[in-house]
PyMOL Python script that loads the backbone (N, CA, C, O; Angstrom):
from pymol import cmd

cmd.read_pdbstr("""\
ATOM      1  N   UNK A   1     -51.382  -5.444 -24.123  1.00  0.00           N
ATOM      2  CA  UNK A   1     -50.832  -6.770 -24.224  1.00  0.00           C
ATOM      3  C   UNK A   1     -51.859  -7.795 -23.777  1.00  0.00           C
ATOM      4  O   UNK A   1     -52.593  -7.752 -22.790  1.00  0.00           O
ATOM      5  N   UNK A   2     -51.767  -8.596 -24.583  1.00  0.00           N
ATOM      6  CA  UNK A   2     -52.886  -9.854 -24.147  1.00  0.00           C
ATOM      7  C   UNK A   2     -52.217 -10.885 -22.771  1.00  0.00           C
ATOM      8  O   UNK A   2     -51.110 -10.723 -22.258  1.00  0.00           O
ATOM      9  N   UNK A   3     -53.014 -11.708 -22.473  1.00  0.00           N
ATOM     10  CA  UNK A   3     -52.322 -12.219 -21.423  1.00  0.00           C
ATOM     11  C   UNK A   3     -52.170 -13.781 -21.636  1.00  0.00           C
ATOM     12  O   UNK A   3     -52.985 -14.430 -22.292  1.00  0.00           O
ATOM     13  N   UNK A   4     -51.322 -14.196 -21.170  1.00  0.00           N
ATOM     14  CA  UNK A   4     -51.107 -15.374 -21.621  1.00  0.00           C
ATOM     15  C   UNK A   4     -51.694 -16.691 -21.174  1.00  0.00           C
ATOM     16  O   UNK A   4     -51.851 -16.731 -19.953  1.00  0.00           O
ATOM     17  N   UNK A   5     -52.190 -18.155 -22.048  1.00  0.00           N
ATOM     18  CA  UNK A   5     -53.053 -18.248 -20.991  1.00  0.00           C
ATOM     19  C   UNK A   5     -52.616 -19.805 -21.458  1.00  0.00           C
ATOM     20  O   UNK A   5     -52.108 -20.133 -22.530  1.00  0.00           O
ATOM     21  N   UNK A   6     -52.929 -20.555 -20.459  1.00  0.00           N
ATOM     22  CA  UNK A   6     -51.854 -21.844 -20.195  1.00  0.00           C
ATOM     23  C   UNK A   6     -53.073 -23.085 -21.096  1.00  0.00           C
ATOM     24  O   UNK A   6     -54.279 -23.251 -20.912  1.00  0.00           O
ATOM     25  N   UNK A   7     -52.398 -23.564 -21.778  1.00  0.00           N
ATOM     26  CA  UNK A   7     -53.538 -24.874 -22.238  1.00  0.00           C
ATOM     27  C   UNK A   7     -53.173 -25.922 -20.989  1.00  0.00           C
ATOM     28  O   UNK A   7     -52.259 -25.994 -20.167  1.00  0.00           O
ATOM     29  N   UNK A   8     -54.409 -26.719 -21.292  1.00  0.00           N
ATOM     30  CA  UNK A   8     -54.668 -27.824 -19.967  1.00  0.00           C
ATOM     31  C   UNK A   8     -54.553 -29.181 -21.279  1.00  0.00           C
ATOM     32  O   UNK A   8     -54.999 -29.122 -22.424  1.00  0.00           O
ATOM     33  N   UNK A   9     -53.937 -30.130 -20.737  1.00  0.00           N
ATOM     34  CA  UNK A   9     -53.969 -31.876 -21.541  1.00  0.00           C
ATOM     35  C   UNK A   9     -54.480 -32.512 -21.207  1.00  0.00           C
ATOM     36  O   UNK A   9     -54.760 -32.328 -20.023  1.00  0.00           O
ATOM     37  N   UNK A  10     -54.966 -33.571 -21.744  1.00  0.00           N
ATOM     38  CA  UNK A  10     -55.281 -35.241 -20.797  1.00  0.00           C
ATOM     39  C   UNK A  10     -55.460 -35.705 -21.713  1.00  0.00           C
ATOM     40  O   UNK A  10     -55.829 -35.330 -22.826  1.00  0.00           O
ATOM     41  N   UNK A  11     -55.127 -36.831 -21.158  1.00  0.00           N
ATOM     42  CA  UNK A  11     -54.635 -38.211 -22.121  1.00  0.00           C
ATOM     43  C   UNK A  11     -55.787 -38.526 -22.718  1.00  0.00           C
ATOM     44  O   UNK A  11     -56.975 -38.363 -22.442  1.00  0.00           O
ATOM     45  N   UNK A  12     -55.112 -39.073 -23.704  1.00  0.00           N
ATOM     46  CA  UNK A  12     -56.334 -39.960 -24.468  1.00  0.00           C
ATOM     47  C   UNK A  12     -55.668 -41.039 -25.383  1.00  0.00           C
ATOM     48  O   UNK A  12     -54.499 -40.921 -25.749  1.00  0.00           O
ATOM     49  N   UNK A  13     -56.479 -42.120 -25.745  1.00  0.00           N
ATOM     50  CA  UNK A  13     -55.758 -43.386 -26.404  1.00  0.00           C
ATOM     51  C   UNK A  13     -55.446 -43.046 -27.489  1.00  0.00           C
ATOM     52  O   UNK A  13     -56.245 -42.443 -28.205  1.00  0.00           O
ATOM     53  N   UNK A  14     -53.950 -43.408 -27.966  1.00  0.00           N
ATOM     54  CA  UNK A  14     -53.844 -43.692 -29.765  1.00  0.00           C
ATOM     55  C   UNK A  14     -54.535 -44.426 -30.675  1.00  0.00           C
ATOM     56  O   UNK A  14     -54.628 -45.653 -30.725  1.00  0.00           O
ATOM     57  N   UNK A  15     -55.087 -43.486 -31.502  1.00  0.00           N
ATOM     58  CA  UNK A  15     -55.995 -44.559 -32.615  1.00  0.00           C
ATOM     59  C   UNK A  15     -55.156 -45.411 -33.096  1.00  0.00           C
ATOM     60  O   UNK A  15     -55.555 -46.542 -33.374  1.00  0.00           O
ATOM     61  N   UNK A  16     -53.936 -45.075 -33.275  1.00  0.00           N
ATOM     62  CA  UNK A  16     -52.951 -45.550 -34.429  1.00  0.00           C
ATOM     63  C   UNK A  16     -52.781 -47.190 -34.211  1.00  0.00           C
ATOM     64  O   UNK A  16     -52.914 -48.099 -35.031  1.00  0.00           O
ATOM     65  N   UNK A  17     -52.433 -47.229 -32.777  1.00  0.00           N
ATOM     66  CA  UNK A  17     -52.223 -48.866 -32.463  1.00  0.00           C
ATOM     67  C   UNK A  17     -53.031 -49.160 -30.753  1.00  0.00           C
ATOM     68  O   UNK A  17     -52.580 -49.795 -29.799  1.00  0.00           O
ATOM     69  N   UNK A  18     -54.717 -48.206 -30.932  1.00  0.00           N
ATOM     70  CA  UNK A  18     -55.973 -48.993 -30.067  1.00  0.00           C
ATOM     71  C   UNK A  18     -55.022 -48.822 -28.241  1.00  0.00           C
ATOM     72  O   UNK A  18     -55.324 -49.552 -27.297  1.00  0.00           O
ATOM     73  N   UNK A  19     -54.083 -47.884 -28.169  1.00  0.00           N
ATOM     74  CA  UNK A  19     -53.404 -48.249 -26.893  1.00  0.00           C
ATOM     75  C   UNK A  19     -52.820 -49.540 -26.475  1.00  0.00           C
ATOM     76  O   UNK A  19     -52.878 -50.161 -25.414  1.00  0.00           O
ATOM     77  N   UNK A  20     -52.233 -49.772 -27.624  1.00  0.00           N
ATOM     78  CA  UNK A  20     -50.725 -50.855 -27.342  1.00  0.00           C
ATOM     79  C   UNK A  20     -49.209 -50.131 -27.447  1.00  0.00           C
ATOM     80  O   UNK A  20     -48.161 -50.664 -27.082  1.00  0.00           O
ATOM     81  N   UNK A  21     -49.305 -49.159 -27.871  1.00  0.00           N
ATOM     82  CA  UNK A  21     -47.846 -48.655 -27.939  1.00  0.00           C
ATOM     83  C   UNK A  21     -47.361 -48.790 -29.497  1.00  0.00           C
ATOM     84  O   UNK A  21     -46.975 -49.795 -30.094  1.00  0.00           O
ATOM     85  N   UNK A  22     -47.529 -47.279 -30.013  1.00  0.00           N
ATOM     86  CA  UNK A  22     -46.476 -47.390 -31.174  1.00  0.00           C
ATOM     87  C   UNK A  22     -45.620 -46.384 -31.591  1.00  0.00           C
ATOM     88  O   UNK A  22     -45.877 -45.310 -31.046  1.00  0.00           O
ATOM     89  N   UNK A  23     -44.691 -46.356 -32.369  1.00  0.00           N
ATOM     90  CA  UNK A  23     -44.098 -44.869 -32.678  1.00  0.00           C
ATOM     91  C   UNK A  23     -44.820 -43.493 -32.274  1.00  0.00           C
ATOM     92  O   UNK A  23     -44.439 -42.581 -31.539  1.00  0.00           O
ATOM     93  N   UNK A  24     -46.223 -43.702 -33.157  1.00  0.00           N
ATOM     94  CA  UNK A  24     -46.755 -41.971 -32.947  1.00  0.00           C
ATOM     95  C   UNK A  24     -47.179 -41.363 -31.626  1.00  0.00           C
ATOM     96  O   UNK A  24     -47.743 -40.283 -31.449  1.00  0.00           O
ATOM     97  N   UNK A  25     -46.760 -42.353 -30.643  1.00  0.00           N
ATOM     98  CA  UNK A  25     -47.459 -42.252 -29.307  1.00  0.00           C
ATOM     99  C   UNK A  25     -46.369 -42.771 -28.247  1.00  0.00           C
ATOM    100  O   UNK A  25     -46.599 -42.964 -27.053  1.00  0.00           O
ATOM    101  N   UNK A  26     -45.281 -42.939 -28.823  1.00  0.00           N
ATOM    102  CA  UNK A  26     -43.664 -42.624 -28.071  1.00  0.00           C
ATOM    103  C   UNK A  26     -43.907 -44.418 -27.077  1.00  0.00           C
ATOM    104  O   UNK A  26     -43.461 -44.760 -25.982  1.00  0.00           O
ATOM    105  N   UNK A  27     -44.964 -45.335 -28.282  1.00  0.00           N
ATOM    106  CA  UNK A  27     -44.545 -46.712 -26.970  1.00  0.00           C
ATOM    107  C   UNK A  27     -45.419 -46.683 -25.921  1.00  0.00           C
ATOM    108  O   UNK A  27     -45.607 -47.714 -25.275  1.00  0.00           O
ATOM    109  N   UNK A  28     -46.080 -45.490 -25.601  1.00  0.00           N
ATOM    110  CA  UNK A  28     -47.172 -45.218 -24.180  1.00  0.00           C
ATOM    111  C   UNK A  28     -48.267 -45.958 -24.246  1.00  0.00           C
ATOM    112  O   UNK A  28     -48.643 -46.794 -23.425  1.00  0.00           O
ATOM    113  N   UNK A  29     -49.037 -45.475 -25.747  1.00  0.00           N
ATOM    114  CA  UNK A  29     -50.148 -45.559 -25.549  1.00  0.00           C
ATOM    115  C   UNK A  29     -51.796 -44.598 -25.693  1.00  0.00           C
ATOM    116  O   UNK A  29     -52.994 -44.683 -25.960  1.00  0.00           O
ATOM    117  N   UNK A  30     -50.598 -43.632 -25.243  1.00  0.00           N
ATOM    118  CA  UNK A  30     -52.035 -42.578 -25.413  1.00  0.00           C
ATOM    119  C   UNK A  30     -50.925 -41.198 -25.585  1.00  0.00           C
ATOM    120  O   UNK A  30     -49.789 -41.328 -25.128  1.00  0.00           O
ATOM    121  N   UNK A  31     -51.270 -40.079 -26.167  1.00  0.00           N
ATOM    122  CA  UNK A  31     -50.800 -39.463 -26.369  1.00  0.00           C
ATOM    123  C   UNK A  31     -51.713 -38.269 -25.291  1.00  0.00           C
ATOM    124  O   UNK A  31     -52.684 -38.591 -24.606  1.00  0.00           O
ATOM    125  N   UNK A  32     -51.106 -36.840 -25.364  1.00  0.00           N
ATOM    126  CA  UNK A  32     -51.562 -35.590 -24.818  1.00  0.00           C
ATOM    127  C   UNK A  32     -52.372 -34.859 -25.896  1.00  0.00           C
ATOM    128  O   UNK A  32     -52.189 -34.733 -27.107  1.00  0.00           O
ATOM    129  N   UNK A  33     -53.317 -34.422 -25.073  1.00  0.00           N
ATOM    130  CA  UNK A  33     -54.191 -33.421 -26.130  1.00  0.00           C
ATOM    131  C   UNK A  33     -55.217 -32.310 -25.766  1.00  0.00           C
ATOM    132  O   UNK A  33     -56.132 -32.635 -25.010  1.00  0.00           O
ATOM    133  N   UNK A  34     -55.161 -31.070 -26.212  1.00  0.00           N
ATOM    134  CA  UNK A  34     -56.036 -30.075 -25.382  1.00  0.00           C
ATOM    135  C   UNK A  34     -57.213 -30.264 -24.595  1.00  0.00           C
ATOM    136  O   UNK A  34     -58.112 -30.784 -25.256  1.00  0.00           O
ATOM    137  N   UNK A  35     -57.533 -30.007 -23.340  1.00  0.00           N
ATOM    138  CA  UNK A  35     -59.074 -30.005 -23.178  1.00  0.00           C
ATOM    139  C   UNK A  35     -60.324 -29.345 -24.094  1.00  0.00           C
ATOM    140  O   UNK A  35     -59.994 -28.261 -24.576  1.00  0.00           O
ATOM    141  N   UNK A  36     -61.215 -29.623 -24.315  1.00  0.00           N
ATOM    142  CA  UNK A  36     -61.685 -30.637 -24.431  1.00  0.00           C
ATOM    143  C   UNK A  36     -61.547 -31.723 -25.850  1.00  0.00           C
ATOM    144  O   UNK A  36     -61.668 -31.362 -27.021  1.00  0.00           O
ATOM    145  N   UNK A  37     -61.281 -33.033 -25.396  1.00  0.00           N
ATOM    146  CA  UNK A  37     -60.830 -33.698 -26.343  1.00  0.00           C
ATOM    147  C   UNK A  37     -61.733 -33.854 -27.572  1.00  0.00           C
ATOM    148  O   UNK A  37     -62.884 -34.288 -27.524  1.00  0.00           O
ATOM    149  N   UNK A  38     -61.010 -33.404 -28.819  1.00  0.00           N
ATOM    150  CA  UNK A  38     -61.837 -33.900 -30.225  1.00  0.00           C
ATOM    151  C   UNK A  38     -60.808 -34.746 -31.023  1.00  0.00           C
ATOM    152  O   UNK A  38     -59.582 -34.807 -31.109  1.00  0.00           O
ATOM    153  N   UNK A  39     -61.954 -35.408 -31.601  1.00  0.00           N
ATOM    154  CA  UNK A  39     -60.954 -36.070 -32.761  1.00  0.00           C
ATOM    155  C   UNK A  39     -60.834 -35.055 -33.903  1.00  0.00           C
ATOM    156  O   UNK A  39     -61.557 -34.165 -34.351  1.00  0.00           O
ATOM    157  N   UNK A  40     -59.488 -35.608 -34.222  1.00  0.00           N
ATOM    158  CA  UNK A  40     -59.267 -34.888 -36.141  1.00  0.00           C
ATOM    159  C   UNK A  40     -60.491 -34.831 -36.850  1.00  0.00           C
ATOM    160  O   UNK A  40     -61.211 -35.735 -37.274  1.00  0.00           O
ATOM    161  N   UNK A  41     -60.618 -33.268 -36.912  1.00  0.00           N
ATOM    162  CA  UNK A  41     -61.648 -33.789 -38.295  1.00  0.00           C
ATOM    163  C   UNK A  41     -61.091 -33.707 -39.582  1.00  0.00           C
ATOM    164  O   UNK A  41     -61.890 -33.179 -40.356  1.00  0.00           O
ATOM    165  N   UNK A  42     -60.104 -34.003 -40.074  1.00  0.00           N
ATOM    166  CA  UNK A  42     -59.677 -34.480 -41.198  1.00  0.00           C
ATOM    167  C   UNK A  42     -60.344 -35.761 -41.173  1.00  0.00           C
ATOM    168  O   UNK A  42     -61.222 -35.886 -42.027  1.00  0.00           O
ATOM    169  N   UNK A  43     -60.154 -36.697 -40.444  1.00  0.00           N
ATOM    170  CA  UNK A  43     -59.826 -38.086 -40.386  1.00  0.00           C
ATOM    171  C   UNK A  43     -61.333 -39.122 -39.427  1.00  0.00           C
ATOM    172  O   UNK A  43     -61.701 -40.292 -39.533  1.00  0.00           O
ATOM    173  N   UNK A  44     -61.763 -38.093 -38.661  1.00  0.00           N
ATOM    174  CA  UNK A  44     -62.737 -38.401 -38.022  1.00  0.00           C
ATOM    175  C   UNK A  44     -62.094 -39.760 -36.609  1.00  0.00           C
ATOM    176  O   UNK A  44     -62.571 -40.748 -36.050  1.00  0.00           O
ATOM    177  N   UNK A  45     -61.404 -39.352 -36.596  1.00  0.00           N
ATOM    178  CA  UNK A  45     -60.905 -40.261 -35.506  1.00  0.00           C
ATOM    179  C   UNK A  45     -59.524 -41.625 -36.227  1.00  0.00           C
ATOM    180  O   UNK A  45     -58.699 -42.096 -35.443  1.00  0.00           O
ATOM    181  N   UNK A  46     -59.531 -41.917 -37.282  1.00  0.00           N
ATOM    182  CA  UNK A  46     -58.877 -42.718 -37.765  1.00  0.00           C
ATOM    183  C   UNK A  46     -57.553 -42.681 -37.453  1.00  0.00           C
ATOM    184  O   UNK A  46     -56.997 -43.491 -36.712  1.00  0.00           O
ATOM    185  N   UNK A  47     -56.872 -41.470 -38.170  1.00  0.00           N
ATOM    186  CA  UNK A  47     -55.448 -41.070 -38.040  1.00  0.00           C
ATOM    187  C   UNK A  47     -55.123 -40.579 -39.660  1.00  0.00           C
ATOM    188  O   UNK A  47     -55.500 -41.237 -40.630  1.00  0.00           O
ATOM    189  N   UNK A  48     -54.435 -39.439 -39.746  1.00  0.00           N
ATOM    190  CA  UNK A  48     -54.188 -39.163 -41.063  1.00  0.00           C
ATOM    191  C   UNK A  48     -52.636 -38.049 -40.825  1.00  0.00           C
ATOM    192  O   UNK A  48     -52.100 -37.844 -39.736  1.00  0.00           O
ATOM    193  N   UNK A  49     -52.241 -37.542 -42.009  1.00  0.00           N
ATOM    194  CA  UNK A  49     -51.020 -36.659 -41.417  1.00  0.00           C
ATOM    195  C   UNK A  49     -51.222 -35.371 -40.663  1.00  0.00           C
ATOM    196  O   UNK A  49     -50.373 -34.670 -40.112  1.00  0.00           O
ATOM    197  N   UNK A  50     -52.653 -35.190 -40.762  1.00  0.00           N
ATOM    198  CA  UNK A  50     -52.968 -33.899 -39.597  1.00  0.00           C
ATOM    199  C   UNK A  50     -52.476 -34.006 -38.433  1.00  0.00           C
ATOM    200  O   UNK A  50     -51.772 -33.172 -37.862  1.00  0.00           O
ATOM    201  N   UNK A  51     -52.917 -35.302 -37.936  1.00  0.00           N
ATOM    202  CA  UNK A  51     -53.290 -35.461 -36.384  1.00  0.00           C
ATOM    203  C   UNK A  51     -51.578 -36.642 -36.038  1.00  0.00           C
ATOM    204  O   UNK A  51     -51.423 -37.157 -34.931  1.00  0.00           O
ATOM    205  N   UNK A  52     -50.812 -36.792 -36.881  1.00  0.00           N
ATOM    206  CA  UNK A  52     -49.543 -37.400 -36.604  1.00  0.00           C
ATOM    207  C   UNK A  52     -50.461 -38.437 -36.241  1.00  0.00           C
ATOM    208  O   UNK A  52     -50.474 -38.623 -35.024  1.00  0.00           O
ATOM    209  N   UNK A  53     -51.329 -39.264 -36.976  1.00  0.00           N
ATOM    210  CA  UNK A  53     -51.594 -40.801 -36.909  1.00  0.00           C
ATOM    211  C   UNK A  53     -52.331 -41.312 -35.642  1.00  0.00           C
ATOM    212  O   UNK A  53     -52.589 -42.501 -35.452  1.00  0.00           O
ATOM    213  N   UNK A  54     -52.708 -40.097 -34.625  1.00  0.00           N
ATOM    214  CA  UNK A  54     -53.153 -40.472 -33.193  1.00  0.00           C
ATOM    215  C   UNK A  54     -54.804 -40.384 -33.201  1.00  0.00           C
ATOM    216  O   UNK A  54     -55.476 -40.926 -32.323  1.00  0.00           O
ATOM    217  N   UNK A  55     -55.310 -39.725 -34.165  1.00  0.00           N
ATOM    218  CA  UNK A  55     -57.064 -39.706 -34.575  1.00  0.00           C
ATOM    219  C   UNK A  55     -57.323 -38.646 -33.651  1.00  0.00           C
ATOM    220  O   UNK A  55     -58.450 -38.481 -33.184  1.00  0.00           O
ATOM    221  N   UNK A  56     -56.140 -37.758 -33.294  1.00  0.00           N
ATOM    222  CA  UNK A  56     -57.154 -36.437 -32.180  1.00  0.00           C
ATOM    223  C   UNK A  56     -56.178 -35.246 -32.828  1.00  0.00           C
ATOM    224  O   UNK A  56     -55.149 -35.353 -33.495  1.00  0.00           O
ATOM    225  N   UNK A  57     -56.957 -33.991 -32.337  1.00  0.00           N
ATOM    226  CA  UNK A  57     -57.182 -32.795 -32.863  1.00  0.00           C
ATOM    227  C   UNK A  57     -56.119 -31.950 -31.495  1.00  0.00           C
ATOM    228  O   UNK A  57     -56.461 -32.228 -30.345  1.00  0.00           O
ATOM    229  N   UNK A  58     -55.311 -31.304 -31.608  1.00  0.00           N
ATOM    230  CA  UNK A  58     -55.004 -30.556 -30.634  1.00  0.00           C
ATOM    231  C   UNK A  58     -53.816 -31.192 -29.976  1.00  0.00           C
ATOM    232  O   UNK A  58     -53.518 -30.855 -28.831  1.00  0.00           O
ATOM    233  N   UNK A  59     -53.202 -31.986 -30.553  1.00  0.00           N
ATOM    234  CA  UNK A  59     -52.233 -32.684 -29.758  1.00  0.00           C
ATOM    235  C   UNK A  59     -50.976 -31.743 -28.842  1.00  0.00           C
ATOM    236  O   UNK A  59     -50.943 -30.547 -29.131  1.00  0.00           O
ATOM    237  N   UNK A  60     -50.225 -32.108 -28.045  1.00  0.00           N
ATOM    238  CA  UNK A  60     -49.432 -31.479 -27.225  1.00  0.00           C
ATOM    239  C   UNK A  60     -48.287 -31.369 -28.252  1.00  0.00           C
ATOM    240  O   UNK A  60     -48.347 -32.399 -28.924  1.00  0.00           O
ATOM    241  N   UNK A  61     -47.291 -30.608 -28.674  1.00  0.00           N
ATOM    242  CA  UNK A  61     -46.549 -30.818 -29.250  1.00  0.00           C
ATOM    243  C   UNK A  61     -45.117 -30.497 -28.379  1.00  0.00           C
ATOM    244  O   UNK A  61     -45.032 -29.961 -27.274  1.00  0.00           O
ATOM    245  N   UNK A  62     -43.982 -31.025 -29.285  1.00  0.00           N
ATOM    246  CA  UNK A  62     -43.088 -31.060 -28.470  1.00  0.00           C
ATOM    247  C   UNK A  62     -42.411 -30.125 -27.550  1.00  0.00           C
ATOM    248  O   UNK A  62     -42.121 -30.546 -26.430  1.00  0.00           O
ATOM    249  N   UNK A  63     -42.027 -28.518 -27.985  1.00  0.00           N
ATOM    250  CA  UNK A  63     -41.834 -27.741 -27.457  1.00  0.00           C
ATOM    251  C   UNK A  63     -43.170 -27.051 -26.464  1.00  0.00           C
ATOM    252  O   UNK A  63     -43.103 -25.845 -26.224  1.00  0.00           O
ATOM    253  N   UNK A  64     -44.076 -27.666 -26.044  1.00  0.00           N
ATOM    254  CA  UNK A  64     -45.707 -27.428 -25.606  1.00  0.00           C
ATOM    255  C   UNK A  64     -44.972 -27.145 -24.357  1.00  0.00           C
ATOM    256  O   UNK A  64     -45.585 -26.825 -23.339  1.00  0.00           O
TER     257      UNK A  64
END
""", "prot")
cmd.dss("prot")
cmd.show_as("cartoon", "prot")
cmd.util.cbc("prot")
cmd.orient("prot")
């Protein structure tokens, strides 16, 4: 059996709305995202439907 092994987050700003608060980022600002932080590379940081509009790679998801 493999062992299970805990991901680590930290914040980082929403591309979507520059850290003002919008839908894809629940109003905060910055959303959660694996260490170490990358942007989407679909999108290269922009936001596209990969990355749910936030321009990063690895996001926390809800049941996380």
């Amino acid at each position: 059996m493999g062992k299970w092994t805990k991901k680590h987050y930290e914040k980082a700003p929403c591309a979507h709305c520059g850290g003002i608060g919008c839908c894809y980022c629940d109003k905060t600002g910055c959303v959660l995202v694996a260490t170490p932080r990358r942007t989407c590379p679909h999108c290269g940081g922009v936001g596209c439907i990969y990355c749910g509009f936030t321009g990063w790679a690895g996001l926390k998801g809800k049941y996380d």
